[in-house]
C-alpha positions as CSV (number, residue, x, y, z in Angstrom):
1,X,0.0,0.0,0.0
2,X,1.1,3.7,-0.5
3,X,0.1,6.3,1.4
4,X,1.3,9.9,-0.3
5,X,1.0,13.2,1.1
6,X,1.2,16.1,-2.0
7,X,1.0,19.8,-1.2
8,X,-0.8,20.7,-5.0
9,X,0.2,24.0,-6.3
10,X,-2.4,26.6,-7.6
11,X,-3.9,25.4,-10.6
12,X,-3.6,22.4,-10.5
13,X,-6.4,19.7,-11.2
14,X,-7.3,17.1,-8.3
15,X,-6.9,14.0,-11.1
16,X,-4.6,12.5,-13.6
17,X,-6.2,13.5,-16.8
18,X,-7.4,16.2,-18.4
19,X,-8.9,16.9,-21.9
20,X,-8.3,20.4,-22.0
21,X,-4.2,20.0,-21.3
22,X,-4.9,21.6,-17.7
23,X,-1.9,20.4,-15.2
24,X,-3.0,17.8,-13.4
25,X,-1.4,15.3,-10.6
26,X,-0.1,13.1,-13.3
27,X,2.3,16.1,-13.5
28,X,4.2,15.8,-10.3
29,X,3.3,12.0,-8.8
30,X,4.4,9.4,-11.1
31,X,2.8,6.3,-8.6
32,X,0.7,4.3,-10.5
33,X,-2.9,3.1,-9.0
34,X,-3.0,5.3,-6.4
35,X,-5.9,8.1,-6.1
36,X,-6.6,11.5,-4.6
37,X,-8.2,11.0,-1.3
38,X,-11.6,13.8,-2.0
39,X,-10.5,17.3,-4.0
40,X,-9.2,20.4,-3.5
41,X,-10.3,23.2,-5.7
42,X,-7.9,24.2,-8.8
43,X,-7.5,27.2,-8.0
44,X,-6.8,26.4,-4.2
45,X,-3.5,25.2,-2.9
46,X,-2.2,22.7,-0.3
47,X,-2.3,19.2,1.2
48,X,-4.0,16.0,-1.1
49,X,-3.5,12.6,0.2
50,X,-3.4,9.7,-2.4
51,X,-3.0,6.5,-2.1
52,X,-4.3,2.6,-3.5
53,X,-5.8,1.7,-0.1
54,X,-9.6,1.5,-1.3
55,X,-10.9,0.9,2.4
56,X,-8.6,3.7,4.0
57,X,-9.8,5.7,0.9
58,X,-13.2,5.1,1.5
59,X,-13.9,6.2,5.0
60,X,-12.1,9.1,4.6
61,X,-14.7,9.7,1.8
62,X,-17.6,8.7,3.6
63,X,-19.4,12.1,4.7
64,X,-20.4,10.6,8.1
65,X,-16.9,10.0,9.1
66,X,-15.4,13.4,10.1
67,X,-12.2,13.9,8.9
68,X,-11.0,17.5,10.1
69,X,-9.2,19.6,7.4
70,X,-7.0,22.5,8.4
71,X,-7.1,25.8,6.1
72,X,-5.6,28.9,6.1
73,X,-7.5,31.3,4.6
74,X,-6.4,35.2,3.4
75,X,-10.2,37.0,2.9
76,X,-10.5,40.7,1.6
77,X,-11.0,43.4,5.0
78,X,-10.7,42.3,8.3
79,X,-13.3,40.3,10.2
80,X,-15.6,41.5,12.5
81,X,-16.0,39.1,15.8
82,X,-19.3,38.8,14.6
83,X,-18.6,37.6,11.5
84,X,-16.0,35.0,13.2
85,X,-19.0,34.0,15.4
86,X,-21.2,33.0,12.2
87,X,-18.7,31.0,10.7
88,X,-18.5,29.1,14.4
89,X,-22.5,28.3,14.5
90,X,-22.6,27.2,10.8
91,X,-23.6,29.7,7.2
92,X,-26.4,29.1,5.1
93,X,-25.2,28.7,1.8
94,X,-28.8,28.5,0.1
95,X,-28.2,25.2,-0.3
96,X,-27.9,23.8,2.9
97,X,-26.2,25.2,6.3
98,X,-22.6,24.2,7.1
99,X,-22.0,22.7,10.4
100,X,-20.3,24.3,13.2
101,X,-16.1,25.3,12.3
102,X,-13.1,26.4,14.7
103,X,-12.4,29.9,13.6
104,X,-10.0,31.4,15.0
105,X,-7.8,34.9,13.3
106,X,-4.0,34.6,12.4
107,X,-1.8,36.8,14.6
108,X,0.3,37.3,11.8
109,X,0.7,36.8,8.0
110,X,2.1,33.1,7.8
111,X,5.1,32.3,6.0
112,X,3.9,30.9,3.0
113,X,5.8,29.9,-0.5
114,X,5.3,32.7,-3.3
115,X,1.6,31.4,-5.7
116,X,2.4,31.4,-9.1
117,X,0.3,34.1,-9.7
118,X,0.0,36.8,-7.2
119,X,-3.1,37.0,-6.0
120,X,-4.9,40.4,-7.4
121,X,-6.3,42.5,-4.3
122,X,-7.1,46.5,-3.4
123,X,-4.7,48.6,-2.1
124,X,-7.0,50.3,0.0
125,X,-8.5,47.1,1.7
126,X,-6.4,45.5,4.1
127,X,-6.6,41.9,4.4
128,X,-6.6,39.4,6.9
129,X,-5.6,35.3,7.3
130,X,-7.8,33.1,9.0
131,X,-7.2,29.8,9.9
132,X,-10.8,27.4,9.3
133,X,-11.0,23.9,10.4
134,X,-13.5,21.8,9.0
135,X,-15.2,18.1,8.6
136,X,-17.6,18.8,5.8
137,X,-16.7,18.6,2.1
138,X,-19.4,20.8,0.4
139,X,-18.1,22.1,-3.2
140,X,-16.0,25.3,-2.5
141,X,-17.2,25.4,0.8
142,X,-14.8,27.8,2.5
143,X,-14.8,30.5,-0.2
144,X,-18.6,30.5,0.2
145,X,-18.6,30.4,3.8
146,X,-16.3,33.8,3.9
147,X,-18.4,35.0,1.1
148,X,-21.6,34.9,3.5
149,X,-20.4,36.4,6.1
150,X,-18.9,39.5,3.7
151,X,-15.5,38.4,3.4
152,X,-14.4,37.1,0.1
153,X,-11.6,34.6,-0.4
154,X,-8.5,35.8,-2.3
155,X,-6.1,32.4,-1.1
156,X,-7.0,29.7,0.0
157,X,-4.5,26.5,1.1
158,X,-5.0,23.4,3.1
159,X,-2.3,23.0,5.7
160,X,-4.1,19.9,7.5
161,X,-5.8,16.6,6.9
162,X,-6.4,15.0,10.6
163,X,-2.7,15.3,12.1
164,X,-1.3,15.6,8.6
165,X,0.7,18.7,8.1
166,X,2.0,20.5,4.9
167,X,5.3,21.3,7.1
168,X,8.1,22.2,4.7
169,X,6.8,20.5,1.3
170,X,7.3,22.6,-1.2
171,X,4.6,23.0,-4.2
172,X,4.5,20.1,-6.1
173,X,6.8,18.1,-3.8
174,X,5.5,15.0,-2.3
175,X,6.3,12.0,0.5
176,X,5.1,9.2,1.7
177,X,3.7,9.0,5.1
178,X,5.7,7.0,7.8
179,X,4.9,3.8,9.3
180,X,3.2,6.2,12.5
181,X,1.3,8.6,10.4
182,X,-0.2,5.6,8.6
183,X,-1.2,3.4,11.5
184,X,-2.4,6.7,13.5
185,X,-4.3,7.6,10.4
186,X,-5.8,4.1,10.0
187,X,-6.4,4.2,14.1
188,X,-8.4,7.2,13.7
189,X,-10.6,5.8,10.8
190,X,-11.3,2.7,13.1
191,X,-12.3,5.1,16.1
192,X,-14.7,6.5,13.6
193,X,-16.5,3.6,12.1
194,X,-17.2,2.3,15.2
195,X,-18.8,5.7,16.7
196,X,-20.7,5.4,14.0
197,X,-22.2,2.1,13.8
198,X,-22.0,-0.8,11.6
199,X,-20.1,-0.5,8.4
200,X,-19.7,-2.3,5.6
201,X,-16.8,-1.5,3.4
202,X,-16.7,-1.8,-0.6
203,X,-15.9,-6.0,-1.6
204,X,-15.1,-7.3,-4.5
205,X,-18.3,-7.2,-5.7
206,X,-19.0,-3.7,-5.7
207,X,-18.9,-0.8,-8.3
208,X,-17.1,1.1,-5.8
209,X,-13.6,2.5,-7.1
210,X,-11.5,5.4,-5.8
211,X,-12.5,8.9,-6.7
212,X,-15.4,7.4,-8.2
213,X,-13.8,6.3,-11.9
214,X,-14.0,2.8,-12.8
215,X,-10.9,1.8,-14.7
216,X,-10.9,1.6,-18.0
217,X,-12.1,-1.8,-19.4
218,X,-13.8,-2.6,-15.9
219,X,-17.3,-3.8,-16.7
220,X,-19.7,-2.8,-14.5
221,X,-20.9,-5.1,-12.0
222,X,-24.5,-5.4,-10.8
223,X,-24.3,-3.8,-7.0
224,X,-23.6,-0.7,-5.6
225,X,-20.6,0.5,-3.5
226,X,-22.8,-0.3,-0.3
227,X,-23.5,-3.8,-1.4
228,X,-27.2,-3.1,-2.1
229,X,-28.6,-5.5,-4.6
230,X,-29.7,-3.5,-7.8
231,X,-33.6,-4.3,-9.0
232,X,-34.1,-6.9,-10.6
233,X,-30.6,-8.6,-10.1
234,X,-30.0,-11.3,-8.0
235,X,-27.2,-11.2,-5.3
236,X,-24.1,-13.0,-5.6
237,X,-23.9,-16.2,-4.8
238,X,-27.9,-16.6,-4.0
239,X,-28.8,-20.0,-4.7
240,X,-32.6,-19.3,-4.0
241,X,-34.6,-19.8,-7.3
242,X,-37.4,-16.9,-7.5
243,X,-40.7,-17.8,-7.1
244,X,-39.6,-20.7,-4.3
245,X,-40.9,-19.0,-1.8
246,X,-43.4,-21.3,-0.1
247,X,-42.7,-24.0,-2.0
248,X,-43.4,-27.3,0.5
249,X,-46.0,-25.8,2.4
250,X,-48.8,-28.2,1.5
251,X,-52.6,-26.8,1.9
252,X,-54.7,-28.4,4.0
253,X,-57.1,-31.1,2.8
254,X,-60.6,-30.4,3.3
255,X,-60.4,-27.0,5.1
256,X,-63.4,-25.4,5.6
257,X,-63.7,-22.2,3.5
258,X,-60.9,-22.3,1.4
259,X,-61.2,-21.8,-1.9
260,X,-58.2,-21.5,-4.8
261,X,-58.0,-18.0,-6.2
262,X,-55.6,-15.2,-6.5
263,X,-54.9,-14.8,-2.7
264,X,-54.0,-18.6,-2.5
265,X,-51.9,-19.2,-5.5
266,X,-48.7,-20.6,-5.2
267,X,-49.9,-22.3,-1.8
268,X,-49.9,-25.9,-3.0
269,X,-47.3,-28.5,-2.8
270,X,-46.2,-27.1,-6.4
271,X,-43.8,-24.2,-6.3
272,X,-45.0,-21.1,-7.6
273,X,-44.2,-19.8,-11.0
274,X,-42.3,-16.2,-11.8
275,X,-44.8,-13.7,-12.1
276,X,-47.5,-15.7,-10.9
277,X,-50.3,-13.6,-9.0
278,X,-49.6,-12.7,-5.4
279,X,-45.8,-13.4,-5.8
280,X,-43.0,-12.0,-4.3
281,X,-40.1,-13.1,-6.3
282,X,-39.5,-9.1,-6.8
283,X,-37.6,-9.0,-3.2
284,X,-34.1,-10.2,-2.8
């Protein structure tokens, strides 16, 4: 298994391809098989974590399982405690509210590498860093949380995933993660699934993959990622014929008031046919 820990540079796609010759991670990580653990915006910068470990991969995926991310975040003016306070109870973005976030203001500017292209402000608005800590992973979230609260985004970069930090990696430089980081990573995950109940990570037979992208030449399979049983499929390695239901029960002779119809069929000795009326060869 590899674990890799990337700090992606502005501009850079969350992926390995791209149509439109965009850069992509296929442009500084040449690992094969392993996969960007969720996205970071293109035109955000900071820490992505790949690796070919589909389980690890997808509990740190999975929106129940809280995985905090670390960002700092320069905004346009300087915010108001008020404005902090919001971003601590949770924004409404329209679309839904975000949950509650540490907030907390920079002291000072942090010392961060030069972006590859400066980031455009107003010389007569100051501007301020904010570090956000987060467990959700709603599209763009942190530049429309700011945006809310009346602070627009000019940089954004993720310093943090969990105890993962961006330290001294330059942009574009990678590493793998040690033998601690990965069982303390893996640890953590554990803690997690059990707090929140019975899980069943992706088998074999799943249409699960990483990112979401089955390989090429992968045919798809009949279930679902959660091992749900599509309609009208019949689960792997079922033996149970449809329509058997029943089958064996005999009626009995002579009982007074039955009478053959709809209700009854498939109640005889005879096992019932597909289809037949009353049925229930439609559940798996």
């Amino acid at each position: 298994m590899r674990y890799i820990l990337l700090n992606k540079p502005y501009e850079v796609l969350t992926q390995f391809t791209d149509e439109t010759g965009r850069k992509t991670l296929k442009d500084f990580v040449n690992v094969p098989n392993i996969y960007p653990v969720g996205r970071l915006d293109y035109d955000s910068e900071g820490l992505v974590l790949l690796t070919d470990d589909k389980q690890l991969q997808h509990r740190l995926s999975e929106p129940r399982f809280k995985v905090p991310k670390t960002y700092w975040v320069q905004v346009e003016g300087v915010p108001t405690e008020e404005a902090l306070e919001n971003l601590r109870r949770g924004v409404d973005l329209k679309t839904g509210f975000t949950t509650p976030a540490e907030v907390a203001l920079l002291p000072e500017t942090p010392q961060l590498w030069e972006r590859s292209k400066p980031v455009r402000f107003r010389a007569n608005i100051p501007t301020t860093w904010v570090q956000i800590r987060i467990s959700q992973g709603m599209n763009r979230q942190v530049r429309k949380m700011t945006a809310a609260v009346g602070y627009p985004t000019l940089r954004l970069v993720r310093v943090g995933i969990a105890d993962l930090r961006v330290d001294k990696l330059q942009p574009g430089e990678w590493r793998d993660l040690t033998k601690e980081e990965v069982q303390a990573l893996t640890e953590d995950m554990a803690a997690q699934t059990a707090a929140a109940g019975t899980f069943k990570t992706p088998g074999k037979g799943s249409e699960y993959w990483p990112g979401g992208v089955r390989p090429a030449g992968e045919k798809p399979r009949s279930t679902n990622r959660s091992g749900y049983t599509l309609p009208g499929t019949k689960p792997a390695g079922s033996s149970r014929t449809a329509g058997t239901r029943g089958a064996g029960r005999n009626a009995t002779p002579g009982k007074t008031g039955s009478k053959p119809g709809p209700k009854s069929a498939g109640r005889g000795s005879a096992p019932r046919k597909p289809g037949a009326a009353g049925g229930r060869s439609g559940r798996s």
